[in-house]
C-alpha angles and dihedrals in degrees: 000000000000139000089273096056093041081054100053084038089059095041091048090048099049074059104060095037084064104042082063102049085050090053080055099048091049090046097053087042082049086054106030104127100241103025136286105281120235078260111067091033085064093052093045084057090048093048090045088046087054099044089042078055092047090047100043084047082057111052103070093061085052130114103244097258090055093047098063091051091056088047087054091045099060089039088068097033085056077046092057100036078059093051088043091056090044088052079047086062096038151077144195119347086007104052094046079059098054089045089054089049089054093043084050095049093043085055097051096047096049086053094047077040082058095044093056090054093052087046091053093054089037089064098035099049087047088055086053121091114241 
């Protein structure tokens, strides 16, 4: 493997690392007794809005199968930046279920986000001699 595809494999993988820990941080807001404040749900868009760049940045330097994983996966994190500006307009029952979207939406792109990651070593692992 040489320094290009330890490269991709490390940028896939920070990726990854933070689509997780967006996933965290909407989960905890999700459960958060008394409600996630405007806040937090601000940071949580900027944050969305930062890992949807670092996936999109990705996805060029990506096998094509992984490709189409990242693709997914912002996709769903442009899905949850929309449900976090909708919880930023609501209140009460409304805005739970925005938060829960975006919860939803934050699950499903760390998991494309995942994919992407089994597709890269998949090719990779196919390319090496065995």
């Amino acid at each position: 493997m040489g320094k290009m595809d330890t490269n991709v494999k490390d940028a896939l993988d920070h990726v990854r690392a933070i689509t997780q820990e967006l996933h965290g941080a909407f989960s905890d807001a999700a459960a958060k007794r008394g409600g996630a404040t405007k806040a937090d749900l601000e940071a949580l868009a900027q944050k969305a809005k930062g890992v949807a760049e670092s996936a999109k940045g990705s996805i060029s330097s990506q096998h094509d199968a992984a490709k189409k994983h990242l693709a997914d996966a912002v996709t769903h994190l442009e899905a949850t930046q929309k449900h976090v500006g909708e919880s930023l307009k609501s209140s009460g029952q409304a805005l739970q279920t925005s938060i829960q979207k975006a919860l939803a939406d934050a699950r499903a792109s760390a998991q494309k986000v995942s994919e992407a990651v089994a597709a890269k070593r998949s090719a990779i692992s196919a390319k090496t001699p065995k």
